[in-house]
N, C-alpha and C positions, 0 to 999 in steps of 0.2 A: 391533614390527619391530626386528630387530637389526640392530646397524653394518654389519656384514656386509650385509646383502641391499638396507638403506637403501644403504650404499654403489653396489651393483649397479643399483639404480633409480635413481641420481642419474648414473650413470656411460651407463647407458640413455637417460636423457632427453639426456644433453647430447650424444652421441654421435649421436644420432638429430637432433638440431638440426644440430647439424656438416653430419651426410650431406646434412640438407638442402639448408644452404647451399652446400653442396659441388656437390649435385648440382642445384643454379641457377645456381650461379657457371660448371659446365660446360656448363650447356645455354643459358647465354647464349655463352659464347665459342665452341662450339659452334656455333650460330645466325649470329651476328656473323663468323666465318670462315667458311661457306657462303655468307651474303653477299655478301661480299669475293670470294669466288670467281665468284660469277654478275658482278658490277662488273669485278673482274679479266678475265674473258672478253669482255665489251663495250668494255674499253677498247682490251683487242688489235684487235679486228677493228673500231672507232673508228679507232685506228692506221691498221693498214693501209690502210682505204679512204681515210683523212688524204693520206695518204702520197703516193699515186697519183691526188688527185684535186689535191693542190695544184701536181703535177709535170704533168700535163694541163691544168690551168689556166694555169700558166707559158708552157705552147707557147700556149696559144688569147688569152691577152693579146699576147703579139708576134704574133698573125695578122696586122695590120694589115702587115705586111709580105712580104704571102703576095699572087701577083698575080690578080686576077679573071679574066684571059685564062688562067689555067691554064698556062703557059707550063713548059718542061722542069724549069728550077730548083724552081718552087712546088711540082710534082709528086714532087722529087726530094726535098724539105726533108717534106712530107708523110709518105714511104714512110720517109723516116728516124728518123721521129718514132715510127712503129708499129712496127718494129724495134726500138727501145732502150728503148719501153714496152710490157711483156708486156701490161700490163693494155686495150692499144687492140688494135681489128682495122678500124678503118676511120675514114679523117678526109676532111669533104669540106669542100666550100665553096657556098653558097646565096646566089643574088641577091635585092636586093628585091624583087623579083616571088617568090618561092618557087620558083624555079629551081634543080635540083643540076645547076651545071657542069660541077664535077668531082671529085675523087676520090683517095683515095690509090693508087689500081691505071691513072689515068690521067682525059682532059678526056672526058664524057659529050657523045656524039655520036650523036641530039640531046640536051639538057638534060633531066631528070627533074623533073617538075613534082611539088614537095615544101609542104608549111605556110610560109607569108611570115614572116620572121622578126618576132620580136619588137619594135619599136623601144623598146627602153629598155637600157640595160647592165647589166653584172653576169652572174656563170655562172648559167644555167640548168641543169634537165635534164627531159627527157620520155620515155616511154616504157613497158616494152619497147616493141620495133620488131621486125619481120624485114628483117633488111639484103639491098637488093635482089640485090646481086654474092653475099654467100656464104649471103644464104637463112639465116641462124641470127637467134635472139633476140639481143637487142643493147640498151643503154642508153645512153643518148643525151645528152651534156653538152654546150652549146653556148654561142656569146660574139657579139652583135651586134654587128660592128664601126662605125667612124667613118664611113662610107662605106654604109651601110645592108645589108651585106654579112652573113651570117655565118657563123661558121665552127663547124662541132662535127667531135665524135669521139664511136664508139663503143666500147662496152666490151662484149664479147661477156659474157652471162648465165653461161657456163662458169667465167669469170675469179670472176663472183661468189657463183656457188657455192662455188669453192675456197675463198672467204675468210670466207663464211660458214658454213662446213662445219662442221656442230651435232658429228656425231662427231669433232673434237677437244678437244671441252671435255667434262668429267664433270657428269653430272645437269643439262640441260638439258630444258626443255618446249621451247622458239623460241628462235630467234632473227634477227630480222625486222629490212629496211632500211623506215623509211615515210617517206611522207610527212608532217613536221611539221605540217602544218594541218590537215587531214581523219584520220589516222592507217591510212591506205590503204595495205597491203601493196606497195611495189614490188618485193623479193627475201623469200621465203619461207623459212625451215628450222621444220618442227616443224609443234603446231598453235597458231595463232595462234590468240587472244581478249583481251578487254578486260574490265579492273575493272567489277566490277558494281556499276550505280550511283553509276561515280564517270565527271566530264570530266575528262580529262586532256588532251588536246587543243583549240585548236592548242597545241604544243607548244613552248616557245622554250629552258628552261632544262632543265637536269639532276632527273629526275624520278624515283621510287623510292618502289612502294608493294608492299603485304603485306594480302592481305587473300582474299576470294569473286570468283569471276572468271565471267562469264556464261556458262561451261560449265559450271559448278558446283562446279568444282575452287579449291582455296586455293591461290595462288599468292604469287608475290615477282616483282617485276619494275624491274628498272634500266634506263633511258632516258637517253639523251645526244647533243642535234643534232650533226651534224658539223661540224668547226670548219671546214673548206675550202667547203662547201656547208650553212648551217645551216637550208633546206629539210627536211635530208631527217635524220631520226632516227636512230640504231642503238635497237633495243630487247631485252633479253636477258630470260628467262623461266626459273625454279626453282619446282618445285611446291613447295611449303610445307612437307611434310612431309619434304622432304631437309632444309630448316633446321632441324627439332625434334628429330629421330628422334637419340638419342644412340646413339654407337656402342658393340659390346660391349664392345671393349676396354675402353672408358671406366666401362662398367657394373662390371666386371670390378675396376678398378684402385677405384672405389669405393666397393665391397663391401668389397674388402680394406683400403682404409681405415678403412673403418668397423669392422669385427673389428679393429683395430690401438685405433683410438682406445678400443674400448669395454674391449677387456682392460687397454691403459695406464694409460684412467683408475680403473678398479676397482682396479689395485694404488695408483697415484697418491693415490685417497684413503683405502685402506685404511692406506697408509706414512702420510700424512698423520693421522690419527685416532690411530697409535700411538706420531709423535713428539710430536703432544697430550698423550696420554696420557700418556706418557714426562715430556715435559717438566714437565707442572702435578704429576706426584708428586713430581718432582727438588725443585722449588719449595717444595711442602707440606712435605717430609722435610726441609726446608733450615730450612723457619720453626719446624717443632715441634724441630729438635734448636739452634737458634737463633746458625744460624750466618749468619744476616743482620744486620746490624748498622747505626744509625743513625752520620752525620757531622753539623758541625753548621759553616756555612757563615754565619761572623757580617757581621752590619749594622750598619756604623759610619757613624756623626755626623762627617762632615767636619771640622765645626768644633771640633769637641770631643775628638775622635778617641774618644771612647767609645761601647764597642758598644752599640747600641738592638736587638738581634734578632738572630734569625736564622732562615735557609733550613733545614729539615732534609732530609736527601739520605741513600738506602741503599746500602748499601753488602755484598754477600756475600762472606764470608771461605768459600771452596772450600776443601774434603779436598785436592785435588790439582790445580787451577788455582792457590791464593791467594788476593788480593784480586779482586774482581771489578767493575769499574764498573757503574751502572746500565745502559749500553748492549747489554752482555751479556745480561741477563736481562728487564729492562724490557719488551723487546718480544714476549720469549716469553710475559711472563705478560697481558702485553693481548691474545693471541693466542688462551691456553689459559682463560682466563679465571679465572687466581688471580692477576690483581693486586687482585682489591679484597680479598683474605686477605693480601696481601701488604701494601694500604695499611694496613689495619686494624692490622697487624702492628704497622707502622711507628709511628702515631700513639700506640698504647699501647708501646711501646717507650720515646718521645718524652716520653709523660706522665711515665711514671717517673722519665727520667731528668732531666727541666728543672723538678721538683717543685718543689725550693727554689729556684731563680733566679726562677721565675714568682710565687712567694710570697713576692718579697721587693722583687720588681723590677712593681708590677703595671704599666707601661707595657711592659714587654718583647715583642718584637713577633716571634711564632710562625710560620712561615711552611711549608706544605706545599703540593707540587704535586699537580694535582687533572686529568685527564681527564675527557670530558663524559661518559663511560659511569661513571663513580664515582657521577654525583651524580643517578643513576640507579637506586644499590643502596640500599634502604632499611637492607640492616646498615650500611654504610659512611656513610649521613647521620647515623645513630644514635649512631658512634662519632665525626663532627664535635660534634655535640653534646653527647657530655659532654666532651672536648677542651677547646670555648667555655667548659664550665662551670669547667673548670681554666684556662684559658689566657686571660687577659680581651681581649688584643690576637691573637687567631687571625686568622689571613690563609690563604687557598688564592690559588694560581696556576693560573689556566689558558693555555692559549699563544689567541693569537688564531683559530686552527682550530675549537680546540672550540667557541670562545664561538660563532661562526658555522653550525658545521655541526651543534650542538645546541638547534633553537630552544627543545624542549619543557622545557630545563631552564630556560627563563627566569623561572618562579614558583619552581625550588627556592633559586636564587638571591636570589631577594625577600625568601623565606622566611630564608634565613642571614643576607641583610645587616637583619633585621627582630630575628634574635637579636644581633646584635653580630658577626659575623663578617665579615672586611673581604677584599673581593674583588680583585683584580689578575690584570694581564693580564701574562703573561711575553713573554720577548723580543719585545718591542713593536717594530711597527715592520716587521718580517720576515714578517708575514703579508697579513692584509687590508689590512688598515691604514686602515680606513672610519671615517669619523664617525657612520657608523649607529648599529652596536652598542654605542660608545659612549654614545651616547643614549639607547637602548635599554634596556640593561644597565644593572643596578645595580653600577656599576662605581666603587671606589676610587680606586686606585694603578696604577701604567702601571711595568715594567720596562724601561727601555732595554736593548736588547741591546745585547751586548759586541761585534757589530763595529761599531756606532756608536760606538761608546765608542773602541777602539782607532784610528776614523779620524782623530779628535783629531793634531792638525799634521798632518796629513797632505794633499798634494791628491788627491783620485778622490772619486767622484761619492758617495762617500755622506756625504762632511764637510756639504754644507749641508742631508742628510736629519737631523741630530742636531739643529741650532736650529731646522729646523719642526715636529717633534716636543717638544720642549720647550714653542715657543712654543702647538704645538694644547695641548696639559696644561693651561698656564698657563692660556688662553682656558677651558678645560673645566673648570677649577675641579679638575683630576687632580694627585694626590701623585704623585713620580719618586722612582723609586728605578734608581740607573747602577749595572748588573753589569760586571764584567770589568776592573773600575780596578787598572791595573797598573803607573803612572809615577805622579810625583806632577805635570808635568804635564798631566796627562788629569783627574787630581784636583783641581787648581789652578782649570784651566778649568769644569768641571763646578759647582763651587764657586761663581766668579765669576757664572753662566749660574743663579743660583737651586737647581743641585741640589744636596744636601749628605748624603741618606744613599747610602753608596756601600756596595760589596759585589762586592772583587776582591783578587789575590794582593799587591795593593800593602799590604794592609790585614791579610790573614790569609786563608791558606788554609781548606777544611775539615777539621776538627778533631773527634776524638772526643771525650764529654763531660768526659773527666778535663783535657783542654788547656784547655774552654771553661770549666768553670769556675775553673779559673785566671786568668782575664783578664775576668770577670765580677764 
């Protein structure tokens, strides 16, 4: 399979994953706003009936001041009541015996003998009714008063129709007034049914279910007693299938997502495969015309002030950049995968040029930095290995990442510190910073990094991270070795504190071989 087409399949799968999530992420939010719409609907018409039942209950709690003789006033306070509530067309009054006295249209002469009221308080309501005087259905809200009295009003059926009127809400099955306890239709819109196989009644709290409804149909349905009479329920109905069904637009804008993402990522990683490419010749063409070049970053004896080693660090001399940091390149070749041509490079670069100082000096202490994918490449162990065989005191560094997120390299490690090859952890301190791996790991030497080092006099919270790293070493039986020493006192202290090989610009930058053996 070629880059090309492997690109197109990998650009295909991921593209197709995307759509998916895409087209879940819309068919939940989707779903979740059709929701909210059928909630939205029930709350309005919650409202309204709220609204008008709490403003009828107002009048029916001050009844107690309405006279049982029916007298002109009581009549007069009544008709005014139906007047300035659209939602009433009739309020009477009922004696203990279940007498209708009288009326909002005047005193019933003789009395209409009605149901005895209730004795206990609190709004009721019963119904429909046909109201005697205008003959229409009516619903019936009533209040016992103190005096075994009571008083109701009607709400013609009309009123509740308008307020439960299913054609102003979109995608509706019902929407039904019940009764909380039994869940018995008192005001109808739609067709009504209930969850199959499920009770949901009596009904006291806010309810909401999704599922087989015992007509056969999948439904959704939101429920919420009224807060003025919590008797009596609102309940709102959306067939199922208005929650799933995604709309075309949505299909539409999908699609063409998905033709965006899969052509973007096809060039994405075809650009991607040819700044690879690009880059690891740029590398190759850099080592074989050998315009990478080693520095050599020495390790000095505190007390002595003589150098014991040192760090070697690469360095590319560019046609047309100049010098170039590791930062530069570093990360492209662990990317395109010629850094381990690159470390190779380096180490035989390194042999060459520390031949006599390591044959003269054999405690001199060799030091390369090492990634956990290095110690991974059987060429690159191959060339630590004969390295050790030149270099008696070889040291590699790894940063605490590797040591951690490479477990399998924990026998190649055994293996090097088994030849003589001595392991350290670089800017120590900045990463895990676990006692595990320590333990774990065949582990040497510990690097303090250089912002511990520069907190030295300093106050902010990393000065008392420098003497518990120290003091874990100590306890660990671990060598220090302090980078970044750049006053003498941070050297002084470092000094005092047991550590004494240091390695920073107080002491000597890094240096190409011709400097370092000068001061060797």
């Amino acid at each position: 399979m070629t880059d090309r087409i492997k690109n197109i399949v990998v650009a295909w799968l991921i593209s197709s994953l995307l759509f998916g999530l895409l087209a879940i992420f819309v068919y939940v939010q989707q779903k979740d706003a059709a929701k909210q719409s059928v909630q939205a609907a029930s709350e309005l018409i919650r409202l309204e009936l709220d609204t008008q039942l709490r403003n009828i209950d107002r009048f029916l709690k001050q009844a107690e001041q309405l006279n049982q003789a029916c007298d002109g006033r009581t009549i007069s306070l009544m008709r005014e009541q139906v007047f300035v509530n659209p939602a009433l067309s009739e309020i009477g009054i009922v004696d203990q015996s279940g007498r209708l006295l009288c009326n909002s249209f005047g005193r019933l002469e003789p009395a209409v003998q009605t149901t005895e009221p209730i004795k206990q308080p609190g709004l009721r309501y019963h119904g429909p009714i046909i109201t005697d005087f205008l003959q229409v259905p009516a619903f019936v809200l009533a209040r016992t008063r103190s005096d075994g009295f009571e008083v109701n009003a009607l709400l013609p059926t009309s009123w509740l129709s308008d307020t439960l009127d299913i054609t102003r809400h979109k995608n509706l099955a019902f929407i039904a007034l019940l009764d909380g306890d039994t869940g018995v239709p008192i005001f109808l819109r739609g067709q009504y049914t209930l969850p199959l196989g499920e009770v949901i009644f009596p009904m006291r709290d806010e309810t909401e279910f999704e599922g087989g409804f015992d007509d056969g149909t999948q439904k959704y349905i939101f429920a919420r007693p009224l807060a003025a009479l919590p008797q009596l329920t609102i309940m709102v109905a959306s067939d199922a299938k208005q929650l799933s069904t995604i709309k075309p637009v949505w299909l539409l804008t999908l699609l063409l997502l998905y033709c965006a993402s899969l052509v973007g990522l096809t060039m994405l990683l075809n650009h991607y495969d040819r700044r690879v490419l690009s880059s690891r010749a740029l590398l190759l063409g850099a080592i074989s015309r050998q315009e990478l070049f080693n520095v050599y970053q020495p390790l000095v004896d505190a007390t002595t002030r003589e150098v014991v080693g040192v760090e070697v660090l690469i360095r590319w001399q560019h046609p047309l950049e100049g010098e170039l940091s590791p930062a530069y390149f570093i990360p492209e070749a662990e990317r395109d995968g010629s850094i381990q041509e690159l470390s190779v490079y380096q180490i035989e670069k390194a042999l060459s040029e520390l031949r006599t100082i390591v044959q003269s000096r054999h405690n001199f202490k060799v030091s390369f930095n090492v990634n956990g994918y290095l110690l991974t490449c059987p060429d690159y162990l191959k060339m630590l290995h004969q390295a050790n065989e030149v270099i008696p005191q070889l040291t590699i560094e790894l940063t605490e990442r590797d040591v951690l997120s490479q477990a399998q390299i924990h026998s190649v490690l055994q293996s090097l510190v088994e030849q003589g090859v001595e392991i350290a952890i670089d800017d120590f301190g900045t990463g895990y910073s676990g006692l595990h791996y320590l333990q774990s790991f065949s582990i040497d030497l510990l690097k303090i990094d250089q912002t511990f080092v520069a907190s030295i006099g300093m106050d902010n919270l990393q000065s008392p991270v420098l003497n518990a790293v120290i003091e874990m070493a100590n306890k660990l039986d671990k060598k220090l070795i302090a980078e970044g020493v750049e006053t003498a006192h941070q050297a002084e202290y470092l000094s005092r504190q047991g550590v004494t090989t240091h390695q920073g610009w107080y002491y000597y930058k890094a240096m190409p071989i011709h400097e370092l053996k000068q001061i060797c």
